[in-house]
C-alpha positions, 0 to 999 in steps of 0.5 A, a space after each residue: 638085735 642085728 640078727 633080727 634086723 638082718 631077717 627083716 631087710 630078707 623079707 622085705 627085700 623078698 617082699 619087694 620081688 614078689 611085688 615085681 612078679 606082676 608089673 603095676 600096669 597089668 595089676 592095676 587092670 586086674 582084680 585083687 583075687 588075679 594078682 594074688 592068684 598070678 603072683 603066687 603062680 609065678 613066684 613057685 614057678 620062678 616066672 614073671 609077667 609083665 603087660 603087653 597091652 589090653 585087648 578090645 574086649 568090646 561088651 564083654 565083662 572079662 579081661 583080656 591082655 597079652 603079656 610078656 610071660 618071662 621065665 628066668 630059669 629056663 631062659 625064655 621069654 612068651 606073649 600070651 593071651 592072659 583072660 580073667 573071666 567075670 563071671 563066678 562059675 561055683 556050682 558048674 561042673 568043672 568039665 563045663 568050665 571054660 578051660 575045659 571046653 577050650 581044651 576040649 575044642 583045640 583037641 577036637 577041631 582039625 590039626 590043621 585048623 586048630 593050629 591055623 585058626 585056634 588060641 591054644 592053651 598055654 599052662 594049666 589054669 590058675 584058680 582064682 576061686 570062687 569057681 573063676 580060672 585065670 588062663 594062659 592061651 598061645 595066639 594062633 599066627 604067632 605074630 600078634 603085631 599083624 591082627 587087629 581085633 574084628 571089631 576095629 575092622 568095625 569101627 573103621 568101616 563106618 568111620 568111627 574114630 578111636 585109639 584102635 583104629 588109628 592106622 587100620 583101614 578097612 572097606 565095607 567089601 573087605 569086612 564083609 567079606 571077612 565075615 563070610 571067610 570067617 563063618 565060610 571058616 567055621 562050618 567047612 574048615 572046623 566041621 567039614 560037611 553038614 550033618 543032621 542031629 541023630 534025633 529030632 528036637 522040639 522046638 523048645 529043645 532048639 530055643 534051649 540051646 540058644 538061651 539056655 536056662 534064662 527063663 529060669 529064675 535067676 535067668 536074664 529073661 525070668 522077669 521078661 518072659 512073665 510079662 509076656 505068657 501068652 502064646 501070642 503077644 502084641 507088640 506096638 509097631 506091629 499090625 497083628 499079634 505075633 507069635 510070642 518066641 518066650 511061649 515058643 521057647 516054654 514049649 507052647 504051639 507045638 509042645 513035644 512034637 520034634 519037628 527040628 531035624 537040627 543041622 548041628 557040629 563044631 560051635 564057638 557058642 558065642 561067635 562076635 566081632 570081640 572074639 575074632 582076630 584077623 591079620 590086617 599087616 602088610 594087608 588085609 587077609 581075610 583068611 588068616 582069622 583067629 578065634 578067642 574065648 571058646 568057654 561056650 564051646 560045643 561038640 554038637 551045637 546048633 549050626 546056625 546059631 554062630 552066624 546069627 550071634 554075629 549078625 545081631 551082635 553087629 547090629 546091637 554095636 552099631 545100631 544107632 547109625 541107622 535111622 528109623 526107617 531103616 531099623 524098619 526095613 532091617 527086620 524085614 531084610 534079616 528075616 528074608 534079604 529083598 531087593 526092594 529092600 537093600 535100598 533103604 539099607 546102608 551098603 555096609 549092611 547089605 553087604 554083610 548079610 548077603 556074604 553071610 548067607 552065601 557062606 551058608 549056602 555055598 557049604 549046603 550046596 549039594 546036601 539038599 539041607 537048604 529048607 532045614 537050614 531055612 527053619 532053623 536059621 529063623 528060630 536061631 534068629 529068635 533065640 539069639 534076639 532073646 539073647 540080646 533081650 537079656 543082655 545089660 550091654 543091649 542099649 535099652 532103646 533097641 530092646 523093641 527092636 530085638 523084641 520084634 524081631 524074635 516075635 517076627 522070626 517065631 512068628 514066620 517059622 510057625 507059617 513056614 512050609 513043612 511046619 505042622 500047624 500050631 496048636 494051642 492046647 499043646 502041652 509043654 514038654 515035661 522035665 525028665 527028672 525031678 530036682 534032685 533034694 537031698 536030705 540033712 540029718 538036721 537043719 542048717 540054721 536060718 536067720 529069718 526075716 523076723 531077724 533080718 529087719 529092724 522092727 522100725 524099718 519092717 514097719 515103714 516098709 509094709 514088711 509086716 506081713 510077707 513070704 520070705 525065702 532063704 539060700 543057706 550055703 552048704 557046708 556052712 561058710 563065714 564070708 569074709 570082710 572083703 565080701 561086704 563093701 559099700 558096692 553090696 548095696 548096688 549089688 542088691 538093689 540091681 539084682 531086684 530091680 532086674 528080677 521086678 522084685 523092686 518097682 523102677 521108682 519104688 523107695 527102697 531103704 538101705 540102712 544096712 549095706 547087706 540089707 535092701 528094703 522095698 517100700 512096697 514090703 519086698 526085700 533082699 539080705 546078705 548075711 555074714 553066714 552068706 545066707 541069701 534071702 528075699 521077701 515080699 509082701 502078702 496080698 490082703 482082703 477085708 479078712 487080711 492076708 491071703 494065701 493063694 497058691 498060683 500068686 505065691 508060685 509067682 511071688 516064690 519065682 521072683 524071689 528065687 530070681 532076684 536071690 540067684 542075681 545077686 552077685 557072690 562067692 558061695 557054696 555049690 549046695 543050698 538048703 532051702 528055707 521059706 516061711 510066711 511072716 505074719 506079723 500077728 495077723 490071721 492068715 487065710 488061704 484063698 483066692 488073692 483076687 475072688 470077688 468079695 462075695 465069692 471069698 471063701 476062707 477055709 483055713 486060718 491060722 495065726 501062727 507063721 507056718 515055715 519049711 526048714 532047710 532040712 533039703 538042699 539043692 545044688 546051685 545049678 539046678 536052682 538055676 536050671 529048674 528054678 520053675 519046678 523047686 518054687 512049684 515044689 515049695 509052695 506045695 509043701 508050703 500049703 500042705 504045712 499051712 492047712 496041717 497047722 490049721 487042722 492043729 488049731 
């Protein structure tokens, strides 16, 4: 009895040190998956943190501390930068994730600016899965007491009062000229003199590296960019048609003409004022910066894209001290700085433009690259307005904003000297390889819309009749109860409100937390196997449903696009299934929109004709090559369709 009793008092006391490892203030900011991960960590490695204080970490969804990292063992103590990124990286090769291309941007840069201006990894990274790494990076400059994070800087330039700011004082002159040091800093100090791409890229290629795959399905500008498909758009406050920068990016105008002679090097990939630390104790020294968050690093990126990121990113903080006529005058004067315009301009703002532009000039004098850096400083302003056009931190009232200021950057690029005229009937660029489909020997099991909704809830919902795709997570996996909380609902009903699969107004029924039905007949599900799946609604004529391949690519891009939102831990490979749902009814294939008199109905069928998930795909390239599987899908869709048909 005592001997038992004694085993308890052991392993609570055990119990209660473990739960010291990580001090409640710096468990309390992070997720539970992070404090069990660093718990674990430190108790095999005989360590233990505690928090030192939270870092600004402005728009960005990830934590960010520095903590007091104490190893008892050895007898020492360290601060550390500690980052828990937000965002789930499954199905990303692990050379691309984030402690890797940190890695591998420390080791690459200059000794001399690297241990100057770079965090350096601390430890080997700690898995937190579900494809996260929580990472240990030293401070550049050691003395973290001396920097303030640029955004402070920020705050104190246009007055804005805040715990942070309290005892930092900073002109507009002194912050302009720390962002000019700082870009001045990238392109000489980490990449020495200019230098051009080995071949030319197109246009499109050059978008791609700013936006990456955010057309794609499941991308933050999928919906945007199908609203807007014409090689030209309007836009209200513009006197003309503009040249559309999401067409651009497609490949429209100039297709697979390699006009960019891309000045590339060393890039921070998403250079901000939240990434940047500067010394500012006992003064201002704008030379001693220090950059954080290297997870979008690259060896060969576009040159032009960092100082454009800061800029907009300035602008999209801090856009609403300026007044309308001044948010006028700034496209005109991002696009081309004027005299006549900085005026109209605060002086803040003129400043930092003008430092940023004389930093990228001063390092192209003598190359004789000025007119490459003009064209491509436009289309790194367009992509990186794309950017901010996907972005949920954008304030909404400034997407019109950043909307014509990507259409007016496109716009102004096509007119540029040296740039062959448009051509309309240019062909996009065509993909270099088909998605990759792998077989199984047998299908995974699908639970299909038919299981999915309650038949009481299918009816209220017009779910009766639709198209319904469906993700199954290969190998198999059960999800577990933590997966599933109230905030699932939120999850799937953001998710289709962001892919336009549900209407801004529309009802949209939630009897079961893992289950999201649109009245207008479009739905998302979670299930406990982790499979994914969306469904919308059918068009109907006199005849009933209809089939028509164009409207079911973009039914099957939508439902691609709202299903690779939704937030989740999950495998790196889906088999893909997709099916029509015909509730009974007689299907025809046809035009969904043919006049009455110019329908014609070929095939009927009954039956509800399906695709298994036989084949499946990895995550990424669903991601990258979204368009091309929904394409791919409907085909063999159709052609399953027409074969039952002939059965009939």
């Amino acid at each position: 009895m005592s001997d038992l009793a004694g085993a308890h008092d052991d392993e609570h006391g055990e119990e209660v040190m473990e739960e010291g490892i990580v001090d409640a203030a710096l468990a309390a900011g992070l997720d539970a998956s992070a404090v069990e991960a660093l718990r674990e960590t430190a108790a095999v490695n005989g360590l233990d943190y505690k928090l030192d204080r939270w870092l600004v970490n402005g728009r960005s969804r990830a934590t960010v501390a520095m903590v007091f990292e104490n190893d008892r063992r050895m007898g020492r103590s360290l601060r550390l930068l500690l980052k828990v990124p937000a965002t789930d990286d499954t199905g990303i090769r692990l050379t691309k994730t984030e402690y890797a291309l940190h890695s591998r941007a420390y080791a690459e840069a200059p000794a001399e600016f690297a241990k100057a201006h770079l965090t350096k990894p601390a430890r080997e990274p700690v898995r937190l899965g579900g494809g996260r790494f929580l990472t240990f990076q030293h401070v550049a400059g050691d003395d973290l007491e001396s920097v303030e994070v640029l955004t402070v800087l920020l705050d104190s330039v246009l007055g804005t009062p805040s715990e942070e700011t309290a005892g930092t004082a900073c002109t507009s002159a002194e912050f302009a000229g720390i962002c000019g040091t700082l870009v001045s800093g990238v392109l000489g100090g980490w990449n020495g003199r200019p230098l051009t791409a080995r071949g030319e890229l197109t246009v499109a290629e050059f978008l791609r590296l700013h936006i990456q795959d955010q057309l794609e399905p499941g991308g933050r500008l999928h919906a945007l960019s199908r609203e807007h498909r014409t090689d030209l758009i309007e836009i209200a406050g513009e006197s003309r048609p503009l040249v559309n920068p999401f067409a651009l990016a497609r490949g429209a105008l100039f297709g697979d003409r390699r006009l960019v002679r891309a000045l590339v090097g060393r890039t921070h990939g998403d250079l901000h004022t939240d990434n940047a630390l500067v010394r500012v104790r006992p003064a201002i020294d704008a030379a001693a910066f220090h950059l954080i968050d290297l997870a979008l690093y690259e060896s060969e990126g576009p040159v032009t894209r960092d100082p454009a990121h800061l800029l907009l990113y300035i602008l999209a903080r801090r856009m609403d001290t300026l007044s309308a006529s001044q948010r006028e005058a700034l496209l005109d004067y991002v696009l081309a700085p004027d005299e006549r315009l900085a005026g109209r301009l605060p002086n803040w703002l003129v400043e930092v433009i003008t430092s940023l532009d004389r930093a990228f000039l001063g390092w192209l004098e003598g190359s004789g690259l000025q007119p490459e850096w003009r064209r491509q400083r436009l289309l790194s302003l367009a992509g990186c307005a794309m950017l901010f056009l996907g972005r949920k931190s954008t304030n909404r009232e400034d997407h019109p904003w950043f909307m014509r200021l990507a259409a007016r950057a496109a716009d102004r690029f096509a007119a540029m000297p040296g740039v062959p005229a448009p051509d309309p009937d240019a062909a996009p660029p065509v993909a270099e390889r088909p998605p990759a489909w792998r077989s199984l020997p047998e299908p995974l099991p699908v639970t299909w819309l038919s299981g999915l909704l309650r038949p009481r809830t299918a009816a209220r919902t017009a779910a009766r009749t639709a198209v319904e795709l469906h993700l199954v997570p290969y190998p198999p996996l059960e999800l577990p109860a933590a997966t599933r909380p109230e905030a699932l609902e939120e999850r799937l009903l953001t998710a289709g409100r962001d892919a336009r699969l549900f209407g801004e107004e529309e009802k949209v029924d939630q009897e079961d937390p893992a289950v999201a039905a649109g009245s207008s007949g479009a739905g998302l599900a979670l299930t406990r196997t982790g499979q994914l799946s969306a469904w919308t609604g059918l068009p109907h004529d006199e005849w009933g449903p209809v089939l028509d391949r164009d409207d079911l690519a973009e039914r099957l891009r939508t439902l691609l696009d709202a299903l690779l939102r939704v937030p989740r831990p999950g495998s790196a490979d889906f088999g893909i299934a997709l099916g029509i749902e015909t509730g009974g009814l007689v299907v025809s294939a046809g035009h969904a929109h043919a006049p009455p008199h110019d329908a014609t109905r070929p095939r009927r069928m009954a039956g509800p004709p399906r695709l298994l998930a036989d084949e499946i795909l990895a995550r990424h390239e669903l991601a990258s090559r979204g368009s091309e599987v929904a394409d791919a899908l409907v085909e063999r869709l159709m052609t399953a369709f027409y074969r039952g048909a002939d059965e009939r």
